[in-house]
C-alpha positions in Angstrom: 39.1 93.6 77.3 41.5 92.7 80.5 38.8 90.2 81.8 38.0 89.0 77.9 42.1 88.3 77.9 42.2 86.7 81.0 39.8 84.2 79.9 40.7 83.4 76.7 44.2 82.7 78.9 42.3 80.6 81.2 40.6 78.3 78.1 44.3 78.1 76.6 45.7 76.7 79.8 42.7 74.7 80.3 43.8 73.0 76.6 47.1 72.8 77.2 46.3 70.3 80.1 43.7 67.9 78.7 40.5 69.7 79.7 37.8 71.3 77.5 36.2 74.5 76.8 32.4 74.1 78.2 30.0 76.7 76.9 27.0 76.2 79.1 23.6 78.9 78.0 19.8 78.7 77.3 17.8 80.1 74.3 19.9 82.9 72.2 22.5 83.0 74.3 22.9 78.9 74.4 22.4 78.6 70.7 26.1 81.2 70.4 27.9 79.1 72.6 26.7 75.9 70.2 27.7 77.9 67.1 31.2 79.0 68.5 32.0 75.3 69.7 30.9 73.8 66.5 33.4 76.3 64.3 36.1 75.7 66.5 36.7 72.9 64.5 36.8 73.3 60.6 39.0 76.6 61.6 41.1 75.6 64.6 41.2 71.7 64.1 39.9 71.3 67.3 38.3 67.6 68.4 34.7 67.1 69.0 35.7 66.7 72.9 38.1 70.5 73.0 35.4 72.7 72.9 31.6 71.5 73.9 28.2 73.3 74.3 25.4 72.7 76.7 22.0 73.8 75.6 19.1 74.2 78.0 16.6 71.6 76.2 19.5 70.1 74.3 19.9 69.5 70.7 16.2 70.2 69.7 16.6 73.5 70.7 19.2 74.8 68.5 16.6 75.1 66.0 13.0 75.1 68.3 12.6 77.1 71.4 12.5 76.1 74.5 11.8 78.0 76.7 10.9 76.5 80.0 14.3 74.6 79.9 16.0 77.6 81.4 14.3 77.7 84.6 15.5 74.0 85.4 18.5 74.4 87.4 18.6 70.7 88.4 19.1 70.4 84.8 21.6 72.4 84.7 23.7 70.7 87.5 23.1 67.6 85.4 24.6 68.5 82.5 28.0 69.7 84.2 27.8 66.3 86.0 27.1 64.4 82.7 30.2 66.0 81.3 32.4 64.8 84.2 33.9 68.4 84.5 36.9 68.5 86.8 39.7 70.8 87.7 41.5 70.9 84.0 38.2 72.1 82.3 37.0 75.9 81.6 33.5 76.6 81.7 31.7 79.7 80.7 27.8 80.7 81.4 26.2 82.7 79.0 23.1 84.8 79.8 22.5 88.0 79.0 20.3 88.6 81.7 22.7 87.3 84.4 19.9 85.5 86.4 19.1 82.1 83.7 18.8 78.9 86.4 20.1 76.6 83.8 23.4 78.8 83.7 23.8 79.6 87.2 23.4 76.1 88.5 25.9 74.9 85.8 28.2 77.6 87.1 27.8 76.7 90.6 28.4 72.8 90.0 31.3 73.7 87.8 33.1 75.9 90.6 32.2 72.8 93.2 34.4 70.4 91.0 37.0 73.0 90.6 37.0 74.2 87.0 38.0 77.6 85.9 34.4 79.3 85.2 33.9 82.0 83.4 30.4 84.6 83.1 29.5 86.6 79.9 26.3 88.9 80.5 24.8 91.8 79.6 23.3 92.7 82.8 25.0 93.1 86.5 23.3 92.1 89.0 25.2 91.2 92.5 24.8 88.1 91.3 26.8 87.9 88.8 30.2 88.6 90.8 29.1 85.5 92.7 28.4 83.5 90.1 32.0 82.9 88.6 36.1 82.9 88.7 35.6 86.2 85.7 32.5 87.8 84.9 32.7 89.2 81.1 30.3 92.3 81.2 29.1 93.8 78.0 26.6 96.7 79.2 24.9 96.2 75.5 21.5 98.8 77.3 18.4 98.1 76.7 17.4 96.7 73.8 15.3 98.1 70.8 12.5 95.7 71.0 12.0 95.4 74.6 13.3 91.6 76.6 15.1 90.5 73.1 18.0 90.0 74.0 19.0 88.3 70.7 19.7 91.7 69.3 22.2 93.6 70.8 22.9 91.7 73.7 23.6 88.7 71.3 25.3 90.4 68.9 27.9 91.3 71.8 27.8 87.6 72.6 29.2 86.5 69.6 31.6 89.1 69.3 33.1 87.8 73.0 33.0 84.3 72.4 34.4 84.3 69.1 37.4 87.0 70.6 37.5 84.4 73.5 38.1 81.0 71.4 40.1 82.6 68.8 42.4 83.8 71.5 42.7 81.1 73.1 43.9 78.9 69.8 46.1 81.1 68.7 48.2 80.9 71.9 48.1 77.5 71.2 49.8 77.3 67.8 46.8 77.0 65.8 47.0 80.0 63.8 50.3 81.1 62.3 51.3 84.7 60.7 47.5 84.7 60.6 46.6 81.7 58.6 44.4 78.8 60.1 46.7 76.3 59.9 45.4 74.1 62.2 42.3 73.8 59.8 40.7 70.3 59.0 40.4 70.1 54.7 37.0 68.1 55.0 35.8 69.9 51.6 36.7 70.6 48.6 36.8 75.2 49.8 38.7 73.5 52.6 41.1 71.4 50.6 42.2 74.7 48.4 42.6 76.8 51.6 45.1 74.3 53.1 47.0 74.1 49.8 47.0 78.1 48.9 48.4 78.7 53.0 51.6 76.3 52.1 51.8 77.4 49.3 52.0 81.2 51.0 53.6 80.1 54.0 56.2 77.6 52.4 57.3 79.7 48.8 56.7 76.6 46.8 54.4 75.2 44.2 50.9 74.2 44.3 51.7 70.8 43.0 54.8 70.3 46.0 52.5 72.1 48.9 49.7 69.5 47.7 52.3 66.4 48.0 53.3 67.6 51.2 49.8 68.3 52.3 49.1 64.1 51.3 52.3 62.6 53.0 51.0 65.2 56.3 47.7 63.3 56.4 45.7 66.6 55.8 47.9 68.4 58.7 48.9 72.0 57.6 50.9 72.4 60.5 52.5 69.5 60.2 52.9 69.7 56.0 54.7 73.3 57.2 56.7 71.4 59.8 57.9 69.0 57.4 59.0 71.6 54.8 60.7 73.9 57.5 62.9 70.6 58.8 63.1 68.3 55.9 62.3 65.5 58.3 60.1 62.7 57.6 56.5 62.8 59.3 56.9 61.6 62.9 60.1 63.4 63.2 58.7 66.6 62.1 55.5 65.8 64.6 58.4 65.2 67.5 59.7 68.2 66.2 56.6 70.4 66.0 55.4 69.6 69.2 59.1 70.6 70.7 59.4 74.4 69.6 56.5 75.2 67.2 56.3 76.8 63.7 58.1 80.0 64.4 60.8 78.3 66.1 61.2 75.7 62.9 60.7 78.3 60.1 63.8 80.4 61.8 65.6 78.0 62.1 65.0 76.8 58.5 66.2 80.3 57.3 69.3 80.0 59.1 70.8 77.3 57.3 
């Protein structure tokens, strides 16, 4: 958990200046890091470019294996280079077995640019001290069916990077008195959720949070920081950005 917090620390920072969170994995392992980057955003509002995922084999398979892609380290290297990862970015390997080429040369090119890099495994072999700034160890044991590594091994995956992104957004602001309020209302679910958490948040009416919500552009954080100020949008954005949510709804209950 002191190494999990340290990263998820890291990925803040690594936000807060510009640069991205870079999942980088093969087979199971690469297919969590896709599904953790791609609900970053309905629940954190985060941007396409925030939080990214390489896939040994890309795209096709997320849904077909691929299994000879994880032995191409070249690849690998590639992929970091693509990206253009520099100093500001945080990337993390995944591979439960600690020894996936793909993952290792990704890690290796990563630390040659200078980003923060970060190692979850379920298996510790020298290697894996080498291999990045944190190693994230979950000694999951052997699994039930032998070399499947989906099942518990994965299952500890998802638990880390979901604890690691979470983290990481809520030390940004994107959470508040545990609602996602840096949510993106692209449905109609979503659209209710961001109305019922000003409603919750705010003490006032579903018809008011909804006009707030509309003159926000779709913002719950910024239809909260309107309410809590009274100021127009791009003051209440100036504002926001200045001393947060907290800071505004105290304030707001002072006067």
């Amino acid at each position: 958990m002191p190494t999990l917090a340290r990263a998820a620390k890291s990925a803040a920072r690594a936000l807060r200046a510009g640069g991205r969170i870079v999942y980088v994995g093969a087979g199971s392992s690469g297919r969590l890091g896709v599904l953790d980057a791609a609900e970053c955003s309905p629940t954190f509002g985060a941007s396409a470019r925030e939080v990214q995922a390489i896939l040994a084999g890309g795209a096709r398979a997320v849904v077909r294996a691929a299994e000879g892609a994880e032995d191409k380290r070249a690849q690998g290297k590639a992929a970091i280079r693509k990206l253009k990862v520099d100093h500001r970015d945080f990337v993390c390997g995944i591979s439960a077995s600690s020894r996936t080429p793909f993952v290792l040369a990704a890690l290796r090119e990563a630390r040659r640019r200078k980003a923060f890099t970060a190692f979850v495994c379920s298996s510790r072999p020298a290697t894996a001290r080498r291999a990045a700034d944190l190693v994230i160890f979950a000694d999951t044991g052997p699994e039930l069916i032998a070399g499947s590594t989906r099942l518990k091994a994965g299952t500890a995956t998802k638990l880390i990077l979901n604890a690691l992104s979470t983290a990481a957004f809520v030390s940004l602001g994107r959470v508040y008195r545990g609602r996602m309020v840096g949510l993106k209302p692209s449905s109609a679910k979503l659209r209710r959720r961001a109305r019922r958490t000003i409603v919750d948040l705010a003490g006032i009416s579903p018809a008011r949070a909804t006009r707030l919500l509309t003159r926000a552009g779709g913002q719950v954080r910024l239809a909260l920081a309107m309410h809590f100020t009274g100021l127009p949008r791009l003051a209440a954005q100036r504002a926001l950005e200045k001393q947060g949510l907290r800071q505004l709804e105290m304030l707001a209950r002072r006067r």
